[in-house]
Every structure is written in structure tokens, then in C-alpha cells.
C-alpha positions as CSV (number, residue, x, y, z in Angstrom):
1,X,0.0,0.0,0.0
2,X,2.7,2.4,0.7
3,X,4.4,1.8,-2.7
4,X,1.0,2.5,-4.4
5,X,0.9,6.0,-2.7
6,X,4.6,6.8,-3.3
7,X,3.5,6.1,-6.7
8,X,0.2,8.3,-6.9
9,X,1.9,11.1,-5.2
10,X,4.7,11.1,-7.6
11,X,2.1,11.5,-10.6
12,X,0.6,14.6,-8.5
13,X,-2.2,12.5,-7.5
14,X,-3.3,12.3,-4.1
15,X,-5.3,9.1,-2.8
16,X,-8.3,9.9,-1.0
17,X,-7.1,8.1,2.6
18,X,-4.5,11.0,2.6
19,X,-5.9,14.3,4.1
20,X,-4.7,17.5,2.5
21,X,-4.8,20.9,4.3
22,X,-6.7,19.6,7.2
23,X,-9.8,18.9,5.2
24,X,-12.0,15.7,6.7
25,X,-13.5,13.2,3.7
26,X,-16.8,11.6,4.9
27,X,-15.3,8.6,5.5
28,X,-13.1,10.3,8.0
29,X,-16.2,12.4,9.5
30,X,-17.9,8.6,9.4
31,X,-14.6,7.1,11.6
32,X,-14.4,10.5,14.1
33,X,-18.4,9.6,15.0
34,X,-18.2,5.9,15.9
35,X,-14.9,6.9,17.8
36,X,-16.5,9.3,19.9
37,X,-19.4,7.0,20.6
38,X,-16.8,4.2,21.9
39,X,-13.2,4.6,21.7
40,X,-12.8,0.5,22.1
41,X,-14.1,0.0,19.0
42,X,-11.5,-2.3,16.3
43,X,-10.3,-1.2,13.3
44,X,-12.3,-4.2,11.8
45,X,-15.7,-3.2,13.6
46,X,-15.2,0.5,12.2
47,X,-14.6,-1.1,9.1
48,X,-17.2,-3.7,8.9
49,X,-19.9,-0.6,9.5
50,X,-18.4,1.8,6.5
51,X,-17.6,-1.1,4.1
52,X,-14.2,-0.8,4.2
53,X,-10.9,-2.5,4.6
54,X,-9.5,-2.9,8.3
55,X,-5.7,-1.9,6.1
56,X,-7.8,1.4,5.4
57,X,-9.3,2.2,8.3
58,X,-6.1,1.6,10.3
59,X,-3.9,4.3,8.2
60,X,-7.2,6.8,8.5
61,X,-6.8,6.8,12.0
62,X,-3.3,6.6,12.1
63,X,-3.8,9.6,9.6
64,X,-6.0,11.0,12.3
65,X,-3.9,10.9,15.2
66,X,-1.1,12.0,13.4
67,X,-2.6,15.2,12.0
68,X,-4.0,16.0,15.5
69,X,-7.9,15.3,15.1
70,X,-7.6,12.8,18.1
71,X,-5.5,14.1,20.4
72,X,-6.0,11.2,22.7
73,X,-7.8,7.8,23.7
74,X,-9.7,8.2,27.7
75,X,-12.0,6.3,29.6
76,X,-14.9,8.5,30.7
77,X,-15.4,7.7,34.3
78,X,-18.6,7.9,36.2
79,X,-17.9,10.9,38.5
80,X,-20.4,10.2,41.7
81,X,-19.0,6.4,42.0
82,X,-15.2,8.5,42.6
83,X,-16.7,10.8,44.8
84,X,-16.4,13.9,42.7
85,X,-20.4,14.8,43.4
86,X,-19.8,18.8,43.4
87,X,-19.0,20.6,40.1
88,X,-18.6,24.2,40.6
89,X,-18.0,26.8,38.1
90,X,-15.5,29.4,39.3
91,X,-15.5,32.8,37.7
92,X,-11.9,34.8,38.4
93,X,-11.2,38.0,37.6
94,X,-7.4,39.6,38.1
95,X,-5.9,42.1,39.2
96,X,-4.3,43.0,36.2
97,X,-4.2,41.7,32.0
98,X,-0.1,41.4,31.8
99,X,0.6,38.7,29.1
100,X,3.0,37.5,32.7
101,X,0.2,37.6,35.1
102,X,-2.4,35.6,32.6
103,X,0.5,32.5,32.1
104,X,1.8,32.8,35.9
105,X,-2.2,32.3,36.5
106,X,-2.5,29.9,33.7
107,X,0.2,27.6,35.1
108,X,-1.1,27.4,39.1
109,X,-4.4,26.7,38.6
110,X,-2.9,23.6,36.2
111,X,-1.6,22.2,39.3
112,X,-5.0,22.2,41.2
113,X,-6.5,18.6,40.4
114,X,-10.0,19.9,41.4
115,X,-9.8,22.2,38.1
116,X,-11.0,19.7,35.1
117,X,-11.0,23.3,32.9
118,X,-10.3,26.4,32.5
119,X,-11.1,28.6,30.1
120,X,-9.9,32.1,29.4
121,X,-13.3,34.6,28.5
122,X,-14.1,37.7,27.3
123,X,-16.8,39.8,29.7
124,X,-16.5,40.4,33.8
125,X,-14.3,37.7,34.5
126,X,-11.0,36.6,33.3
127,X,-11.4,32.6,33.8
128,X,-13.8,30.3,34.2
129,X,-13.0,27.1,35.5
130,X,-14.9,23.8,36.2
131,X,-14.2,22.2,39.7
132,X,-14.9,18.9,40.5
133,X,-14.7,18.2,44.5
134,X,-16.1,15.8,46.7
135,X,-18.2,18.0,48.7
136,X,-18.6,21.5,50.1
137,X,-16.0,21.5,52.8
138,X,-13.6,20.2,49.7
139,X,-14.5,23.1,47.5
140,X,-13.6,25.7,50.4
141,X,-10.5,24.3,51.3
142,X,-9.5,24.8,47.2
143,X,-11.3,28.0,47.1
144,X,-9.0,28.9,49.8
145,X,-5.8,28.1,47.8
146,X,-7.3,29.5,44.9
147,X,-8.0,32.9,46.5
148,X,-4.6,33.0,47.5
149,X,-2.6,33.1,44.1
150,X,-1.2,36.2,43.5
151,X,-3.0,39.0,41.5
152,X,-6.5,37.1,42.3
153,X,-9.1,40.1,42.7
154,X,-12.5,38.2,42.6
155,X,-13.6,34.8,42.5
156,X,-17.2,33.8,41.9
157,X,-18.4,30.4,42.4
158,X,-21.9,28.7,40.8
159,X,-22.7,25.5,41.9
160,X,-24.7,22.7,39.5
161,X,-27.9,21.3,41.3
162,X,-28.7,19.1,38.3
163,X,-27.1,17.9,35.4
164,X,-29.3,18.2,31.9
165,X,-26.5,17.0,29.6
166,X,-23.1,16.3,29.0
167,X,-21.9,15.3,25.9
168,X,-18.4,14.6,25.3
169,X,-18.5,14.4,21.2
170,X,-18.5,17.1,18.9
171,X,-21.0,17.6,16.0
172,X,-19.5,17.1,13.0
């Protein structure tokens, strides 16, 4: 197979398993949906749903990884069974906008393990960051911590009651 592309390419044809400038095929779009459905799913089940060969759906996805549309393979885990009941969202605001102060900011609240994201915003507050604790006195005793990085004006915390959806794949 890889002497058939060398061949194609060198006659300025591209075969369509290769992915040029980014651009997903359908049969790409196709793999990308089952993946994010279940991750464990073989090469030959993927291919024995899009009528393909297992050869090709193992160089798409190899194609995949490579070009950074999966970035990486994860179990999803059920968060109440490890005691992670309380999401929180956290809204910071800082003292000040220095491109120093934003990464010094950036790189503490990396280190918290109660912080599954953060996400820099435009609006009132600099941050927003989803906690994950076990319970109130948890989330005070980060919240604690958290006030206490430098340049920390405001923090603002929500917490969830109930969750309506969470969806971990993308539309495509």
C-alpha cells in the first residue's frame, strides 16, 4: 500500500485516505463519529460498519492521530462512583491583563486537580474554570488556595444542582 501512494503522489495524485490541508472526507467524518461514541471499538468493527478495509481504516486513523484530530484515547469515568459529586464553576477575575500575570495564572491553577478546565473569557471575569470536588467543605478548602494566588481580585463560584446534559463528542 505504501508503494502504491509513493507512486500516486509522484504523478501529482493524491489518494483519497490522505488528508490535505486539514480537510476531513466523509469517510473520516464517518470514523471520528463511531470513535467518539466508543473509543474501544477495532479497526475491523469501524470497518465492517463503513464497508471498508480494516488496512484502510487503520492508516485513517493513524492519519487521524497523526494530524492532530484525536489528540488522545480516555475512559470517561462515572464521577459520583469516585466521589467527585460537586462541580462548581468558578469565575476569576485579576488584578491585572499582563501577558505575565495571565500564564503565571495559567500555570497554578494547572496544578489544582479539582480544576478539570479552564477557560480564558471575554466579559466580567478573566477565567472560568470547572471544579470537580467531593463536597462543600472540599471546595472551600480549594477555594482557599485558589484565592490565594497572587493578582486574584474576585472569585465567583456557581454550583450545579442538576445535570441536563453532557456530551463529550463534537458535531461534525
Amino acid at each position: 500500500m505504501y508503494y502504491f501512494s509513493v507512486i500516486l503522489l509522484s504523478a501529482g495524485v493524491t489518494p483519497n485516505f490522505i488528508m490535505e490541508k486539514n480537510q476531513l472526507d466523509d469517510i473520516d467524518i464517518q470514523i471520528l463519529k463511531l470513535l467518539q461514541q466508543n473509543a474501544e471499538l477495532t479497526n475491523k468493527e469501524i470497518a465492517t460498519r463503513l464497508h471498508k478495509s480494516v488496512a484502510t481504516i487503520h492508516e485513517r486513523i493513524r492519519q487521524l492521530k497523526e494530524s492532530g484530530y484525536i489528540t488522545k484515547i480516555v475512559a470517561l469515568l462515572d464521577r459520583k462512583k469516585i466521589n467527585r459529586k460537586l462541580i462548581a464553576f468558578s469565575h476569576v477575575l485579576l488584578h491585572d491583563h499582563a501577558a505575565a500575570t495571565l500564564s503565571t495564572f495559567e500555570k497554578e491553577v494547572a496544578k489544582f486537580p479539582e480544576v478539570m478546565e479552564c477557560f480564558q473569557m471575554t466579559g466580567t471575569f478573566d477565567f472560568i474554570l470547572r471544579v470537580a470536588t467531593s463536597d462543600m467543605d472540599t471546595y472551600h478548602t480549594f477555594y482557599r488556595k485558589l484565592a490565594a494566588l497572587p493578582n486574584i481580585s474576585t472569585v465567583q463560584s456557581f454550583f450545579v444542582l442538576s445535570e441536563t446534559k453532557s456530551e463529550t463528542a463534537y458535531p461534525l
